[in-house]
C-alpha positions as protocol buffer text, in pm:
chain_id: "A"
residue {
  index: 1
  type: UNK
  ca { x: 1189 y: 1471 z: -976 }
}
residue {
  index: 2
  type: UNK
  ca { x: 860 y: 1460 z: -765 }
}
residue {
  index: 3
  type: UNK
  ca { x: 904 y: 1402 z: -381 }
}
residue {
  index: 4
  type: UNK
  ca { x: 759 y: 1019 z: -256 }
}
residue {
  index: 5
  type: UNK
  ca { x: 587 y: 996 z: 54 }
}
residue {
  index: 6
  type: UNK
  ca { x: 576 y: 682 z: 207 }
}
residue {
  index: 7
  type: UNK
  ca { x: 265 y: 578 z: 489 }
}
residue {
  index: 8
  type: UNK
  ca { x: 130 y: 188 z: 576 }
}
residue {
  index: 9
  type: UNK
  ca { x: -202 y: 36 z: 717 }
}
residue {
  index: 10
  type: UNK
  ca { x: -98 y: -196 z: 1035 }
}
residue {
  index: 11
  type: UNK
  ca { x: -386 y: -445 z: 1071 }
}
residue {
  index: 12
  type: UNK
  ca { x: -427 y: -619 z: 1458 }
}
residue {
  index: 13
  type: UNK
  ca { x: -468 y: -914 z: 1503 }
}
residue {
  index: 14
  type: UNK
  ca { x: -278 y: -999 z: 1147 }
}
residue {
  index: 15
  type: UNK
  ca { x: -481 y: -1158 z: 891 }
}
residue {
  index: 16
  type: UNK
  ca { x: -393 y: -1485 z: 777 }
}
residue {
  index: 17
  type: UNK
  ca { x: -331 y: -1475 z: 382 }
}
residue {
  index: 18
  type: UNK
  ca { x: -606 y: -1651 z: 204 }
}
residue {
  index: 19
  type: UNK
  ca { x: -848 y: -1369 z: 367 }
}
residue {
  index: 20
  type: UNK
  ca { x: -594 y: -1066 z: 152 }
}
residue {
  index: 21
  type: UNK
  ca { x: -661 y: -1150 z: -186 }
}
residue {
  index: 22
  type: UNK
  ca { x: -917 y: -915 z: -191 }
}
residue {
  index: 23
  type: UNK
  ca { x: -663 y: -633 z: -91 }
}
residue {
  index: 24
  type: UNK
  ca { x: -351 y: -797 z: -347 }
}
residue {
  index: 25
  type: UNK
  ca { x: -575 y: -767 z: -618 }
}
residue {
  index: 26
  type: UNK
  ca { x: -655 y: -350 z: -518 }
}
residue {
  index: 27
  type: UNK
  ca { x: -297 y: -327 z: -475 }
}
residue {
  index: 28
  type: UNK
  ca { x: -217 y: -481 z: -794 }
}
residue {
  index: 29
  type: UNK
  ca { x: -447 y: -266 z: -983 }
}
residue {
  index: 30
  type: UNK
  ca { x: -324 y: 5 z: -833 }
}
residue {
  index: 31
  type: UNK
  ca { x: -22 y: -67 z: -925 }
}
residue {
  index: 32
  type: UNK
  ca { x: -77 y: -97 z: -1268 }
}
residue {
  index: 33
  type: UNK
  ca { x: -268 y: 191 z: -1317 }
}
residue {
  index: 34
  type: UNK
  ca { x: 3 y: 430 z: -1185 }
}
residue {
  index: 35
  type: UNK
  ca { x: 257 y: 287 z: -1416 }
}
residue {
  index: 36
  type: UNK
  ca { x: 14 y: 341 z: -1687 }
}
residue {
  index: 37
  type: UNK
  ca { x: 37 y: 729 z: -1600 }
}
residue {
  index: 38
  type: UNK
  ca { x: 251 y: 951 z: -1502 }
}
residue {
  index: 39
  type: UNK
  ca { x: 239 y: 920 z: -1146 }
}
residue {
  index: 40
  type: UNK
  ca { x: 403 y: 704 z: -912 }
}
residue {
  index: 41
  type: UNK
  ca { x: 237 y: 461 z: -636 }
}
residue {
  index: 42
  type: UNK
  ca { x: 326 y: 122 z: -481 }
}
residue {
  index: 43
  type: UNK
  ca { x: 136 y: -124 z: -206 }
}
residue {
  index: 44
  type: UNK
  ca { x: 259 y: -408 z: -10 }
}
residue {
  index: 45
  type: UNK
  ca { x: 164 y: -638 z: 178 }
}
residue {
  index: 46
  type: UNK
  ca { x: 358 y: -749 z: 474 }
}
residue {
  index: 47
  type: UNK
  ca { x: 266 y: -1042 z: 674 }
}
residue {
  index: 48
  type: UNK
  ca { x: 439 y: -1071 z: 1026 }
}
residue {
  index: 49
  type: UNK
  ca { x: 344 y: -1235 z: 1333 }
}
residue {
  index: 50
  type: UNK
  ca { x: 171 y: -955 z: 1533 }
}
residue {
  index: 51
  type: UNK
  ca { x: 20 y: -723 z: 1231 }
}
residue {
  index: 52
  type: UNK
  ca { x: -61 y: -720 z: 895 }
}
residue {
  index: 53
  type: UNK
  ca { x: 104 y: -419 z: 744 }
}
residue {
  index: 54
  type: UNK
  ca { x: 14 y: -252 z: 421 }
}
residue {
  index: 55
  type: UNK
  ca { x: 273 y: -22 z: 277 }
}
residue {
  index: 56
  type: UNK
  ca { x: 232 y: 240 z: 65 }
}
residue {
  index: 57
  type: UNK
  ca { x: 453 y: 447 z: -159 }
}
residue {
  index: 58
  type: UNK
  ca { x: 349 y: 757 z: -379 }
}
residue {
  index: 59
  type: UNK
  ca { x: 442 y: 1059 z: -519 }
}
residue {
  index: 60
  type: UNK
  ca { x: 123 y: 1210 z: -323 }
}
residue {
  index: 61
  type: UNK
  ca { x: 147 y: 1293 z: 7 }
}
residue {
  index: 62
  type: UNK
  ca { x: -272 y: 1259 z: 109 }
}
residue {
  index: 63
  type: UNK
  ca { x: -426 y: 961 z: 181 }
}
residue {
  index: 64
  type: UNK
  ca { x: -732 y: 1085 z: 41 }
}
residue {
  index: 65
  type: UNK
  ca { x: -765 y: 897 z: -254 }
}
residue {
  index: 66
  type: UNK
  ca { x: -985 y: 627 z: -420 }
}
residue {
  index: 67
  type: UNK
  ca { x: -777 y: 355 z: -387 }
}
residue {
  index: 68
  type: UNK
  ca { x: -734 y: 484 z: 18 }
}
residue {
  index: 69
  type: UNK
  ca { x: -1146 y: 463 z: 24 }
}
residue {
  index: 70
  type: UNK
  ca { x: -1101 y: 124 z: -139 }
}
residue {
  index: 71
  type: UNK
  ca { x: -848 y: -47 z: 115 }
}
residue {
  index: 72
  type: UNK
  ca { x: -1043 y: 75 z: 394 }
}
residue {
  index: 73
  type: UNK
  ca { x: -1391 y: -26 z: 260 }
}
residue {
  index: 74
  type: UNK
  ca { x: -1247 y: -407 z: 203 }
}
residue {
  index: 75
  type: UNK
  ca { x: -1075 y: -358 z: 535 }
}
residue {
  index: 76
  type: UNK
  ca { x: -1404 y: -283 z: 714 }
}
residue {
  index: 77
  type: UNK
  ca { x: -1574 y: -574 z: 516 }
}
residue {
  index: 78
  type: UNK
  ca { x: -1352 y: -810 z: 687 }
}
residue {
  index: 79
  type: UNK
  ca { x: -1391 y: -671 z: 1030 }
}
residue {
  index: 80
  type: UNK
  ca { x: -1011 y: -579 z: 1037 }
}
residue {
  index: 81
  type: UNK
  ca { x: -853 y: -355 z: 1284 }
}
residue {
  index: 82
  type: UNK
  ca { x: -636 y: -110 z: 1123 }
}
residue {
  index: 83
  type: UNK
  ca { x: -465 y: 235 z: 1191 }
}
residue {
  index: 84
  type: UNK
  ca { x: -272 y: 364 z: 915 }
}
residue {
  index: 85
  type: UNK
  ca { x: 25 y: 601 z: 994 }
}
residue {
  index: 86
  type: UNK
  ca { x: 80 y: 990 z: 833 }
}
residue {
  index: 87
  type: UNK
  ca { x: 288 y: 1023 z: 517 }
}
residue {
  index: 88
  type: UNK
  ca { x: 611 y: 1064 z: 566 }
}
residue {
  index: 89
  type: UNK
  ca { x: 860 y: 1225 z: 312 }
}
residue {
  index: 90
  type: UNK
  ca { x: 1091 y: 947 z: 159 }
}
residue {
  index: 91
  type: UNK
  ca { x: 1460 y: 1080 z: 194 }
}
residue {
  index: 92
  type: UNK
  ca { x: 1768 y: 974 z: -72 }
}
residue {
  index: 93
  type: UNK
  ca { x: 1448 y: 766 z: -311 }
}
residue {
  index: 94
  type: UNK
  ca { x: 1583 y: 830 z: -679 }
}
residue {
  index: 95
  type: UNK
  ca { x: 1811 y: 526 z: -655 }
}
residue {
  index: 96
  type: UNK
  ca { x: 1523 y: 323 z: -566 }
}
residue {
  index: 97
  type: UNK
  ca { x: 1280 y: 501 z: -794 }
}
residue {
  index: 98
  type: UNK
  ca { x: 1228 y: 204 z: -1014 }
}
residue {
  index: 99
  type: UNK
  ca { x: 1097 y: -93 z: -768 }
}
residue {
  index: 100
  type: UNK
  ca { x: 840 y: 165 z: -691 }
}
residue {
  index: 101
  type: UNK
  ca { x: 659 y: 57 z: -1011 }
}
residue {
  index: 102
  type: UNK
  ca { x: 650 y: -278 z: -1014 }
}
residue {
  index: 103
  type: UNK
  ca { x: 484 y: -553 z: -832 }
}
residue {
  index: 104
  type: UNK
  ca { x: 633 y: -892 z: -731 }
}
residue {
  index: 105
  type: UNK
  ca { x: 481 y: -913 z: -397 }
}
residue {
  index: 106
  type: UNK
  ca { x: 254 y: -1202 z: -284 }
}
residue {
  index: 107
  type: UNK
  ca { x: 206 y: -1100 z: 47 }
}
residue {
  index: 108
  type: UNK
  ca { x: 452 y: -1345 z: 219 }
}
């Protein structure tokens, strides 16, 4: 079993909704495309009050991938604030392996 690493984007001031599909839809893809391999990697959105967080679970711990480039290119575009933390390593995960592929989120 591969290690996960988990890290998120925290966006200040938080963006209101309709201005993230953009970002749901990278997610999404993202999403899919891991499942479709054999390589693990899930996004969420998380919309609170004072940030926008974007959380982000793989079995890679760099952030130096496309879909990194990606978030932070359509972050830019919308003049977004953001900071995005290290990876961390993601202690006791096999029992939650399997959420890790899916996505049901809609941001909310």
């Amino acid at each position: 079993m591969n290690s996960l690493w988990a890290y998120a984007y925290r966006i200040v001031p938080p963006q209101p909704s309709r201005r993230l599909g953009p970002i749901r839809s990278l997610l999404k893809d993202e999403t899919a495309a891991a499942r479709g391999s054999v390589r693990t990697w899930s996004g969420r959105l998380v919309l609170e009050r004072r940030a926008t967080h974007i959380l982000i679970v793989s079995d890679a711990p760099g952030r130096n991938h496309s879909i990194n480039r990606l978030l932070e290119a359509e972050l830019e575009r919308l003049e977004a604030a953001f900071s995005v933390t290290e990876p961390l390593a993601v202690a006791g995960h096999a029992a939650g392996v399997e959420w890790l592929v899916t996505y049901e989120g809609n941001g909310r």
